[in-house]
mmCIF file of the C-alpha atoms, coordinates in Angstrom:
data_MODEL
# 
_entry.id   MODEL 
# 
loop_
_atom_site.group_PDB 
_atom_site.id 
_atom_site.type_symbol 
_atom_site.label_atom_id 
_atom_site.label_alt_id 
_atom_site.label_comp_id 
_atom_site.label_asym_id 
_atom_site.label_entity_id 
_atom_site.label_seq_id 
_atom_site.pdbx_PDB_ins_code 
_atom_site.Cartn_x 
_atom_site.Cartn_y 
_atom_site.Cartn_z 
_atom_site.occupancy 
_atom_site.B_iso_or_equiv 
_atom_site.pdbx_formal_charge 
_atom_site.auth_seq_id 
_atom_site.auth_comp_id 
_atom_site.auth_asym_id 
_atom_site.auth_atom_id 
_atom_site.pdbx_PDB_model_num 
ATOM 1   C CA . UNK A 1 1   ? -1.113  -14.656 -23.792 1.00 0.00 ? 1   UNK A CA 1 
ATOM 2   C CA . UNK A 1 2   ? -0.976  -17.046 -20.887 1.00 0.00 ? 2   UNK A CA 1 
ATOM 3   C CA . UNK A 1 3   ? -0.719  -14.222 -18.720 1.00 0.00 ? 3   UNK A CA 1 
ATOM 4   C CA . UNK A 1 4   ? -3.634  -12.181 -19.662 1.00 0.00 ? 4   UNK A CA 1 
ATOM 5   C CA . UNK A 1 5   ? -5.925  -15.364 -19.873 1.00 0.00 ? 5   UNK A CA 1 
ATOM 6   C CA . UNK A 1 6   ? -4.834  -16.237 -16.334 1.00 0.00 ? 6   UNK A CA 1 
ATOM 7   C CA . UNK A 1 7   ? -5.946  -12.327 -15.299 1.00 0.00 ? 7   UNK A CA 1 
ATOM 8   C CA . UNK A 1 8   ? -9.012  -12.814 -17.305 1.00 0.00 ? 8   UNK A CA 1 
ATOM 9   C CA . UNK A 1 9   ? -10.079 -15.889 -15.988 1.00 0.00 ? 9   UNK A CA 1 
ATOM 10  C CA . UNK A 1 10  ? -9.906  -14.634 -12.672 1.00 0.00 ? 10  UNK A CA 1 
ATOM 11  C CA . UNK A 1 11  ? -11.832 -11.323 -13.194 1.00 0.00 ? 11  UNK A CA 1 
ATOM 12  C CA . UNK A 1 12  ? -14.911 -13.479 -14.824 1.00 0.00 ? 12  UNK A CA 1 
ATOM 13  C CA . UNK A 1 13  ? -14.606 -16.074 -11.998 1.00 0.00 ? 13  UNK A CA 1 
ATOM 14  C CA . UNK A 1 14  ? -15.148 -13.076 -9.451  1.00 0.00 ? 14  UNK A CA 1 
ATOM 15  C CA . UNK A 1 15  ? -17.883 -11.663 -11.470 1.00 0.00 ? 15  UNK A CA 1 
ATOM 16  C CA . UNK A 1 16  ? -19.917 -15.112 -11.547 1.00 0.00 ? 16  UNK A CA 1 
ATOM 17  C CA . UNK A 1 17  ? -19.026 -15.725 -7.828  1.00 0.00 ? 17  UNK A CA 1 
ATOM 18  C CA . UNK A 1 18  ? -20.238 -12.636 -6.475  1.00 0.00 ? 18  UNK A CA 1 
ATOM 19  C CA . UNK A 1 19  ? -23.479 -10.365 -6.985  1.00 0.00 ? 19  UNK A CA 1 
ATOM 20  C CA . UNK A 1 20  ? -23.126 -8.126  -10.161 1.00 0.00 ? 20  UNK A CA 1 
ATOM 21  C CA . UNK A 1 21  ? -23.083 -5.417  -7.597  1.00 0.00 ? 21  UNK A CA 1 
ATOM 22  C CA . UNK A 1 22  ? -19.802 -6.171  -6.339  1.00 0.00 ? 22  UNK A CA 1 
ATOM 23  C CA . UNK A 1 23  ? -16.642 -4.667  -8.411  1.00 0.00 ? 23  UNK A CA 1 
ATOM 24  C CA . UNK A 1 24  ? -14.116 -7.039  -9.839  1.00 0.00 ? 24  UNK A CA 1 
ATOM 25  C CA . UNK A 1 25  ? -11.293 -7.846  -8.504  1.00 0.00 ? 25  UNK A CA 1 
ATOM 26  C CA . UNK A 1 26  ? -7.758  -8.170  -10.476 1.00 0.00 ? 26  UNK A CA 1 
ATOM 27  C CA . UNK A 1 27  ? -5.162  -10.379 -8.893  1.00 0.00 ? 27  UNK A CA 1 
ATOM 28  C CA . UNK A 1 28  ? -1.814  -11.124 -10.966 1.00 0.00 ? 28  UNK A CA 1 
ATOM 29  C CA . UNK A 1 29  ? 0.381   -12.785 -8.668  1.00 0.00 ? 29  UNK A CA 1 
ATOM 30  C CA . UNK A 1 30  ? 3.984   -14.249 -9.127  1.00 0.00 ? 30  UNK A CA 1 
ATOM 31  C CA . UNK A 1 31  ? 3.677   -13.376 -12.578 1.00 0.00 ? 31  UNK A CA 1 
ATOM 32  C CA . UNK A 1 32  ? 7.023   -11.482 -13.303 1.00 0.00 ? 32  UNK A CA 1 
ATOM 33  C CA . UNK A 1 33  ? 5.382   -7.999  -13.923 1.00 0.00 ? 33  UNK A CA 1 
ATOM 34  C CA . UNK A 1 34  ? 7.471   -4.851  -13.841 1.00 0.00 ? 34  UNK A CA 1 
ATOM 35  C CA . UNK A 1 35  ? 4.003   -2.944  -14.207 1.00 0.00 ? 35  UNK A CA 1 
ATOM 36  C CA . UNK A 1 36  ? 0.613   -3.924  -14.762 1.00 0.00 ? 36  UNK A CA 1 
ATOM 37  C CA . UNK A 1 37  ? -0.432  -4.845  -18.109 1.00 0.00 ? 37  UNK A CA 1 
ATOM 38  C CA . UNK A 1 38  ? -2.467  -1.902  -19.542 1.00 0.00 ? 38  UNK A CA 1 
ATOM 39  C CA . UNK A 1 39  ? -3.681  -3.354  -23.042 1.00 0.00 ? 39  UNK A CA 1 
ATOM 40  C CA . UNK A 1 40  ? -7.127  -2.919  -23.833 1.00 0.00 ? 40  UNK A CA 1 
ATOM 41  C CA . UNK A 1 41  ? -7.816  -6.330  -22.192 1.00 0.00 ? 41  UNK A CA 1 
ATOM 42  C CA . UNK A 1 42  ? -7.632  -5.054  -18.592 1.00 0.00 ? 42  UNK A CA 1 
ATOM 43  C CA . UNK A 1 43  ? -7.992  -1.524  -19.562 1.00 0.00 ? 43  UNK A CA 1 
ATOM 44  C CA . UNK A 1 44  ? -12.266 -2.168  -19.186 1.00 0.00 ? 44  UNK A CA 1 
ATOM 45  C CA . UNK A 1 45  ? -11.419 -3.511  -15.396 1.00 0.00 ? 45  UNK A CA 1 
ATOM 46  C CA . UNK A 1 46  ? -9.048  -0.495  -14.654 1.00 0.00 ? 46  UNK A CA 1 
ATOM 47  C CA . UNK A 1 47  ? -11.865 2.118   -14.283 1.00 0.00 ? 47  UNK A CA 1 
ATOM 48  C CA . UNK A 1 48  ? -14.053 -0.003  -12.082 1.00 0.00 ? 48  UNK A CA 1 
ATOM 49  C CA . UNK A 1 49  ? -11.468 -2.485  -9.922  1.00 0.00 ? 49  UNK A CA 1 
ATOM 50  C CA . UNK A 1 50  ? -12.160 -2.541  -6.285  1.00 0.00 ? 50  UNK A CA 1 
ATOM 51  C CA . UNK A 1 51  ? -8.900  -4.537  -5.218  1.00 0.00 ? 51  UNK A CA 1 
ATOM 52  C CA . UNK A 1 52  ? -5.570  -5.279  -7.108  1.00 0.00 ? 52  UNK A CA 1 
ATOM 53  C CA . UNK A 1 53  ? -2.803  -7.954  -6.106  1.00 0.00 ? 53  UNK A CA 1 
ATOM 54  C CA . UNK A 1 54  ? 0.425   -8.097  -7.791  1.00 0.00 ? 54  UNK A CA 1 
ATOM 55  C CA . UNK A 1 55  ? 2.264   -9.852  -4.818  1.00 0.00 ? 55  UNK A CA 1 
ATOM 56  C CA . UNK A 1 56  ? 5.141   -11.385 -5.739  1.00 0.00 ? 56  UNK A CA 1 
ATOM 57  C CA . UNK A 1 57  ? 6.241   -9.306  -8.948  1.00 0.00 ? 57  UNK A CA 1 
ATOM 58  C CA . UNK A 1 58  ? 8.960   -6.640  -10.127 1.00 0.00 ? 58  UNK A CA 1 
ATOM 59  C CA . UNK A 1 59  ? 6.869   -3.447  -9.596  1.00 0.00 ? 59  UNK A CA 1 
ATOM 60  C CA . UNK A 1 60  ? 9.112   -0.125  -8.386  1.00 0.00 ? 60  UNK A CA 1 
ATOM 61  C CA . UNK A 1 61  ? 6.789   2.414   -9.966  1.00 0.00 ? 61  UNK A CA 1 
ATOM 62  C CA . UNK A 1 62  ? 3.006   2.776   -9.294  1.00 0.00 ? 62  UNK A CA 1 
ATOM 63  C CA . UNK A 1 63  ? 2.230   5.043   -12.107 1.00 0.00 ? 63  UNK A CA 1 
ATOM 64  C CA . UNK A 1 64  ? 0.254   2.651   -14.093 1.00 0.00 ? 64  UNK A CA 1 
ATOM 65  C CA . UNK A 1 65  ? -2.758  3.326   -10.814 1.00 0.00 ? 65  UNK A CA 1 
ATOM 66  C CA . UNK A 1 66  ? -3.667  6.264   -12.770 1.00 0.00 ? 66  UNK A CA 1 
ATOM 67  C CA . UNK A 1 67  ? -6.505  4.543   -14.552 1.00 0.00 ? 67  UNK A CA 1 
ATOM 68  C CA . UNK A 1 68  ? -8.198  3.041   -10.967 1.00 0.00 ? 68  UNK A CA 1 
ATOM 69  C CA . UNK A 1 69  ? -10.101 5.323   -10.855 1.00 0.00 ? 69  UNK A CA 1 
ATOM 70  C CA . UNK A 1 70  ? -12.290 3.023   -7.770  1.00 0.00 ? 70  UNK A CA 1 
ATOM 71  C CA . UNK A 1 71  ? -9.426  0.997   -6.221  1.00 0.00 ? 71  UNK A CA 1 
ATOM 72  C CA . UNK A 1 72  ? -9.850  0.666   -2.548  1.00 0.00 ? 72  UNK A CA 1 
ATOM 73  C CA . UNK A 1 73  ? -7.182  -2.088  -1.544  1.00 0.00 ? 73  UNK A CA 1 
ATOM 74  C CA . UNK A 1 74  ? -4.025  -2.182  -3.546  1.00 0.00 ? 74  UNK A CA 1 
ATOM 75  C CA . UNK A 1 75  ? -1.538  -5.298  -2.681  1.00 0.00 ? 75  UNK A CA 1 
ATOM 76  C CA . UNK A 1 76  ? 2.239   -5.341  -3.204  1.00 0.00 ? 76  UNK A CA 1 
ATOM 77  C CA . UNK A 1 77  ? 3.715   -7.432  -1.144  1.00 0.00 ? 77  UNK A CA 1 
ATOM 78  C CA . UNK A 1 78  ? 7.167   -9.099  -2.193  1.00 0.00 ? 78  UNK A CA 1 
ATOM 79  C CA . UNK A 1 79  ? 7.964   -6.403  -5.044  1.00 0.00 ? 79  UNK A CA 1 
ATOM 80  C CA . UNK A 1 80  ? 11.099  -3.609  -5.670  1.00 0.00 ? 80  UNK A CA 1 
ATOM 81  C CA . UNK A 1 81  ? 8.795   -0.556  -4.787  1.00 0.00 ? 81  UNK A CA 1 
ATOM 82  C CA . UNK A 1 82  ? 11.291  1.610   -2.750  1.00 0.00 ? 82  UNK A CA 1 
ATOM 83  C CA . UNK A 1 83  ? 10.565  4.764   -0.649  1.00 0.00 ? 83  UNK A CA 1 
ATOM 84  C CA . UNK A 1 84  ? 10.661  7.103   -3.633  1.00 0.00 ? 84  UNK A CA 1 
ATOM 85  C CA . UNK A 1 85  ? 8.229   5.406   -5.994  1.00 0.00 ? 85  UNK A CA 1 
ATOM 86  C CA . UNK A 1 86  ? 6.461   7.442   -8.485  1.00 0.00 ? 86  UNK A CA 1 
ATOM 87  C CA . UNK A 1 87  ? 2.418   7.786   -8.551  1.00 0.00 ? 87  UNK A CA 1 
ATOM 88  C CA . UNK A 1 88  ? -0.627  9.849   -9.697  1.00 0.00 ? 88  UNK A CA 1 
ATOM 89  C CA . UNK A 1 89  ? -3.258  10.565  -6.714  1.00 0.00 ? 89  UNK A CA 1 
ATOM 90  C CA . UNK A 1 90  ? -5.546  7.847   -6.129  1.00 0.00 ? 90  UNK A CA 1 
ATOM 91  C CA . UNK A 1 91  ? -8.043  9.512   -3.866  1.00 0.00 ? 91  UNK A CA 1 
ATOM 92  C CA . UNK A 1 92  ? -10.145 6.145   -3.568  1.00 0.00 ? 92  UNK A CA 1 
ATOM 93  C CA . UNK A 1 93  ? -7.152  4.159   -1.901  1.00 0.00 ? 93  UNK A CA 1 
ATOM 94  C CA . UNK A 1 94  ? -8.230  2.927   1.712   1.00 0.00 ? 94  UNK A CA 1 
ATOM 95  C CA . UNK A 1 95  ? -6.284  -0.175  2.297   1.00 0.00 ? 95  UNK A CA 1 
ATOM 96  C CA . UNK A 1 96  ? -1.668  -0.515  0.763   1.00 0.00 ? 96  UNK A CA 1 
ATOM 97  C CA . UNK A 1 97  ? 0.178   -3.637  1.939   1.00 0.00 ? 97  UNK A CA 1 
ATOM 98  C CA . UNK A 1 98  ? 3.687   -3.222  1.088   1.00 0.00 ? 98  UNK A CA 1 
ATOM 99  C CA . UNK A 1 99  ? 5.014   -5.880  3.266   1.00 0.00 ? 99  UNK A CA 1 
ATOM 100 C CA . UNK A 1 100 ? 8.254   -7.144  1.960   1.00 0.00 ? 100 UNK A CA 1 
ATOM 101 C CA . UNK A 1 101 ? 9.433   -4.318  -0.330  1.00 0.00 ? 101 UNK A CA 1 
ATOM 102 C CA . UNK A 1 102 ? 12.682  -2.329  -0.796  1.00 0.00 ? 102 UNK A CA 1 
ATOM 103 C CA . UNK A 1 103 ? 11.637  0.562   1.281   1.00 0.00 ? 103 UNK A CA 1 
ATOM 104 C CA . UNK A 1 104 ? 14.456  1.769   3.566   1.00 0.00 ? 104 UNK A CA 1 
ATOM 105 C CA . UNK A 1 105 ? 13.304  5.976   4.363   1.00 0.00 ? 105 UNK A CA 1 
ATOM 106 C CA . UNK A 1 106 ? 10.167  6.126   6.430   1.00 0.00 ? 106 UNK A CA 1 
ATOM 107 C CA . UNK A 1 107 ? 9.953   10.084  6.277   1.00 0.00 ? 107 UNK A CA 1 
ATOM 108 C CA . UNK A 1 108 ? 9.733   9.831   1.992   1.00 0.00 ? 108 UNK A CA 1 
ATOM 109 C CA . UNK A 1 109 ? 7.646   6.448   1.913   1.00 0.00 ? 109 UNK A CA 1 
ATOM 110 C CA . UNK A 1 110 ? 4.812   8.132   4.765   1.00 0.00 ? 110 UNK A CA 1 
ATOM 111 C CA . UNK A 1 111 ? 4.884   11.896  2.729   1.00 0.00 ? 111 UNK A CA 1 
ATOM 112 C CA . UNK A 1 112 ? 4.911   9.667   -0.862  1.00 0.00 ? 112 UNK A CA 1 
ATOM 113 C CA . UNK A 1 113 ? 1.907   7.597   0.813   1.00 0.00 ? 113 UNK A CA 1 
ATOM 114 C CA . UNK A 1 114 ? 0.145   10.742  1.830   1.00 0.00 ? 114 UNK A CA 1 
ATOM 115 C CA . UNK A 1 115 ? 0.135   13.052  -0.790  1.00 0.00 ? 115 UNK A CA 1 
ATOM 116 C CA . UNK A 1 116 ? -1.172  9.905   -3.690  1.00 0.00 ? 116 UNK A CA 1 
ATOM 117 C CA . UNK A 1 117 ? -3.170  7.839   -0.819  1.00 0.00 ? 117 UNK A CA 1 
ATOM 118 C CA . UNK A 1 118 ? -4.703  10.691  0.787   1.00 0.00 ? 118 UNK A CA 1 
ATOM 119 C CA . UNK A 1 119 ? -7.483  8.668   2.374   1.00 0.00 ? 119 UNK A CA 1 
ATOM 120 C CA . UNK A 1 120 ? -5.343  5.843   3.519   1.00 0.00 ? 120 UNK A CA 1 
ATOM 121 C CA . UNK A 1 121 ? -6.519  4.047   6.899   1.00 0.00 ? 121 UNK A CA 1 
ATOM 122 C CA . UNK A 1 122 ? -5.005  0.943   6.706   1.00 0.00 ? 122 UNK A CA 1 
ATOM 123 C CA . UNK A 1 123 ? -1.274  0.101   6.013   1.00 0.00 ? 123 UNK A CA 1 
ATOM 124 C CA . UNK A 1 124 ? 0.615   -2.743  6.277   1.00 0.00 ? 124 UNK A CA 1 
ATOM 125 C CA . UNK A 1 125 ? 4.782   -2.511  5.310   1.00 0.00 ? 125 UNK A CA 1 
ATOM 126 C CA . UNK A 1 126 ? 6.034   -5.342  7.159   1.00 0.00 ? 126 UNK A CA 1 
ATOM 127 C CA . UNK A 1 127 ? 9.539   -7.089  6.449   1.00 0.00 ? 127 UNK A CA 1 
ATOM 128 C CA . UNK A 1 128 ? 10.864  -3.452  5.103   1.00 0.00 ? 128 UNK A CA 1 
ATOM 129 C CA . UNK A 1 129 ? 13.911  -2.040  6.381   1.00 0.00 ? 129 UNK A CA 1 
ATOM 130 C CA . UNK A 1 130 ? 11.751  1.132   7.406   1.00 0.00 ? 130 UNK A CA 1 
ATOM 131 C CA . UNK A 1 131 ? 9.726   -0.481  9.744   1.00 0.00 ? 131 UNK A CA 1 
ATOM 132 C CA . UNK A 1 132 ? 11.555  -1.809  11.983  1.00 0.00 ? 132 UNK A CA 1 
ATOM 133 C CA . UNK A 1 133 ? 10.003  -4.861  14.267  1.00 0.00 ? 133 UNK A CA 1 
ATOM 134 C CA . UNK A 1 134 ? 11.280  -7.827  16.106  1.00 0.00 ? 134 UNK A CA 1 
ATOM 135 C CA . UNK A 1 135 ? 11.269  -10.062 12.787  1.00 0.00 ? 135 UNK A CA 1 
ATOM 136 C CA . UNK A 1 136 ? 13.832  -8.100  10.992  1.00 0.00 ? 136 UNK A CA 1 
ATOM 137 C CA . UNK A 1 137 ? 15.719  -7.266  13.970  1.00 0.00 ? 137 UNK A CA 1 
ATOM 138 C CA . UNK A 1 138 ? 14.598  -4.279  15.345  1.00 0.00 ? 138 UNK A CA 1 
ATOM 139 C CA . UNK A 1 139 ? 14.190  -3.377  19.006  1.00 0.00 ? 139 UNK A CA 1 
ATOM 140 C CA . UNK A 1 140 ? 10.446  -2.666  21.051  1.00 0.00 ? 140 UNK A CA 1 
ATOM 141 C CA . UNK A 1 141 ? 11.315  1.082   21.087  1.00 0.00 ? 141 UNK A CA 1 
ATOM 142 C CA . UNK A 1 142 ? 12.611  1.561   17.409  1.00 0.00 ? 142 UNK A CA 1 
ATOM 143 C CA . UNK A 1 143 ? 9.315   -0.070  16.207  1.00 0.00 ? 143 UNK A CA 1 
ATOM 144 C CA . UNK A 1 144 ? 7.250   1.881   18.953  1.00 0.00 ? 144 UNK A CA 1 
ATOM 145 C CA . UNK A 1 145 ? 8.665   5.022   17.628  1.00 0.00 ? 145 UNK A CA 1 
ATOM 146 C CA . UNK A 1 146 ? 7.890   3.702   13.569  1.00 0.00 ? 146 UNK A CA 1 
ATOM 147 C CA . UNK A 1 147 ? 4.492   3.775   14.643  1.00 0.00 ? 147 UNK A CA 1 
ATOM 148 C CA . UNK A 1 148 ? 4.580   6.616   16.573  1.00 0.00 ? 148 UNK A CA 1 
ATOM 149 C CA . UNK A 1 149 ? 5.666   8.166   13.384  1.00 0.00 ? 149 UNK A CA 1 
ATOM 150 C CA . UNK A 1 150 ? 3.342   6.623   11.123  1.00 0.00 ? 150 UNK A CA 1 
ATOM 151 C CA . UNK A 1 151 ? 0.063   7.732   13.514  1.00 0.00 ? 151 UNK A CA 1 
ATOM 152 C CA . UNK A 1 152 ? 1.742   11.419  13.087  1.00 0.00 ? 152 UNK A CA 1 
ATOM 153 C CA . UNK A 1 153 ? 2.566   11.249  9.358   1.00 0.00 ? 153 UNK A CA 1 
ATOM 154 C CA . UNK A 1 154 ? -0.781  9.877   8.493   1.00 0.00 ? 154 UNK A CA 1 
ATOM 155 C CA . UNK A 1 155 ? -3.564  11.085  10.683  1.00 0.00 ? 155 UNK A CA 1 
ATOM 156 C CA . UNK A 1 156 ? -6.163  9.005   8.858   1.00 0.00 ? 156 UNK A CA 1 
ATOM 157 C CA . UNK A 1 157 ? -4.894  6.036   9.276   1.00 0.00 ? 157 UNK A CA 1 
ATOM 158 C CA . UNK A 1 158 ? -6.298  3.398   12.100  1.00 0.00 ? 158 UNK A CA 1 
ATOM 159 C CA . UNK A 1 159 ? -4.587  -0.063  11.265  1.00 0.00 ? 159 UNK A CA 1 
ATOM 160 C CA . UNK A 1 160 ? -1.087  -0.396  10.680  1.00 0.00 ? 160 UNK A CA 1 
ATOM 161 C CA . UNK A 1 161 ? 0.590   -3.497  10.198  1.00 0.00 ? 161 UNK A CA 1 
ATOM 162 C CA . UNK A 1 162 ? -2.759  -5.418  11.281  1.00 0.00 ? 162 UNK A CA 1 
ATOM 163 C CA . UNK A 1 163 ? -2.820  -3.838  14.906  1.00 0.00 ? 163 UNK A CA 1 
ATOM 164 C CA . UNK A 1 164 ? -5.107  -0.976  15.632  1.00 0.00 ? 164 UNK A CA 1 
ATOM 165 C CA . UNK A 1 165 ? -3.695  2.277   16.138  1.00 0.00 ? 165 UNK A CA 1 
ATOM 166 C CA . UNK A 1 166 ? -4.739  3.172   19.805  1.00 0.00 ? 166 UNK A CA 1 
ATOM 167 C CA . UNK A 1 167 ? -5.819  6.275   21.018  1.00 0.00 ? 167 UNK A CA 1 
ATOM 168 C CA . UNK A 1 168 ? -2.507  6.781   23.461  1.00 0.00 ? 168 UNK A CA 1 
ATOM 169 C CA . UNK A 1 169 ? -0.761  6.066   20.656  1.00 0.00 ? 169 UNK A CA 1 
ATOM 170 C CA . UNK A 1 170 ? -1.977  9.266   18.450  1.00 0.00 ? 170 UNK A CA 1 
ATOM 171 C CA . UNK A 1 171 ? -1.265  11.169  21.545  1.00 0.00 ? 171 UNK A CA 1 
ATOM 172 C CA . UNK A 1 172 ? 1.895   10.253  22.270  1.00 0.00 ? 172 UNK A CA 1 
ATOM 173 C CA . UNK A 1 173 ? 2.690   10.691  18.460  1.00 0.00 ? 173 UNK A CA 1 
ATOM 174 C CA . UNK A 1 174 ? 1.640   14.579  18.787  1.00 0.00 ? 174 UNK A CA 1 
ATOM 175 C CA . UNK A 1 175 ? 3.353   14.756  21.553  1.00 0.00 ? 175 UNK A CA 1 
ATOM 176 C CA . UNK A 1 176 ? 6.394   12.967  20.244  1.00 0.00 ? 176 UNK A CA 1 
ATOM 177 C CA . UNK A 1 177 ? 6.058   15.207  16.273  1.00 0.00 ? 177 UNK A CA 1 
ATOM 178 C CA . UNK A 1 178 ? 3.524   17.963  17.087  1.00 0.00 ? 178 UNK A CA 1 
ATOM 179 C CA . UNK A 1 179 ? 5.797   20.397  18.109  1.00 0.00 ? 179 UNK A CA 1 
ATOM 180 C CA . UNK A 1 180 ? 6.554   22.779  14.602  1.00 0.00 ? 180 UNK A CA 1 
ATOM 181 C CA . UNK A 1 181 ? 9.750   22.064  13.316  1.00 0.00 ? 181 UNK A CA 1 
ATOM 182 C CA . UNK A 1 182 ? 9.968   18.398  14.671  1.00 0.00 ? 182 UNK A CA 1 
ATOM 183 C CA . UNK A 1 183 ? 9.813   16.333  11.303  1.00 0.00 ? 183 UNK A CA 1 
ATOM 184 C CA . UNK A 1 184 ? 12.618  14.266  11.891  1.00 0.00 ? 184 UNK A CA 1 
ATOM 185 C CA . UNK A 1 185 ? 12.403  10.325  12.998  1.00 0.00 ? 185 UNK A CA 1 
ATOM 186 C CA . UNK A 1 186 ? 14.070  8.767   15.926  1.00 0.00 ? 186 UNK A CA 1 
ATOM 187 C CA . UNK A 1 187 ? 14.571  5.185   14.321  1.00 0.00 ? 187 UNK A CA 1 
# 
């Protein structure tokens, strides 16, 4: 119960804060979830929710998204979701931040992200073994060539891991992947 009057709390704090034009907003974090509660309490948010946040959690599946129907901006960050995690298509999804998640195969995770996100244009999966950077001991070129891949992979997409995605990027990305047959990643 304390968990679901936490959640509920929040959503009607949104609501009074912000013009009844404005979606609600569900954010559940650090509260030991495996999945998101789907009672009939949040079940009336579900179908209407702008932005979830369930940093800090257990959550390794995202099948419970099938009921956001509107969800633009779905957070994750510090949770067990790997490269193979299970979804329905969520056709609404603009903004994932997976930052500090299990996910270790960059060529699943990207093809996962773009046949369930397939509007995705911004993505953030720092602190994961698949994207290598400087903070979890990666070198310049093995995290140039991650996003490299990522601008290939996911030609919607114009913010990854908060930096623009520059135009010489994309090009050197199709130069890099373009050619048919290349799918394989460098890193």
């Amino acid at each position: 119960m304390k968990l679901r009057q936490k959640g509920l709390n929040y959503i009607r704090e949104a609501r009074r804060r912000k013009c009844s034009n404005y979606p609600p907003e569900i954010i559940l974090c650090h509260q030991s979830l495996s999945s998101f509660p789907t009672d009939s309490l949040y079940a009336r948010w579900m179908r209407t929710c702008s932005l979830l946040d369930l940093t800090g959690n257990f959550i390794s599946s995202l099948e419970f998204l099938s009921g956001f129907c509107c969800l633009k901006t779905l957070i994750l960050d510090d949770n067990r979701l790997n490269s193979m995690f299970r979804c329905y298509q969520l056709d609404s999804l603009e903004n994932l931040s997976v930052n500090k998640n299990e996910i270790s195969n960059l060529p699943v995770f990207l093809n996962n992200v773009k046949c369930f996100f397939p509007q995705m244009v911004w993505l953030s999966m720092m602190n994961n073994p698949a994207a290598p950077s400087y903070f979890n001991g990666g070198s310049k070129m093995q995290h140039d060539d991650y996003r490299l891949y990522a601008c290939f992979r996911l030609p919607h997409l114009t913010f990854l891991d908060c930096e623009r995605i520059t135009e010489d990027e994309v090009e050197r990305a199709q130069k890099r992947y373009g050619a048919k047959g290349n799918t394989a990643m460098g890193v």
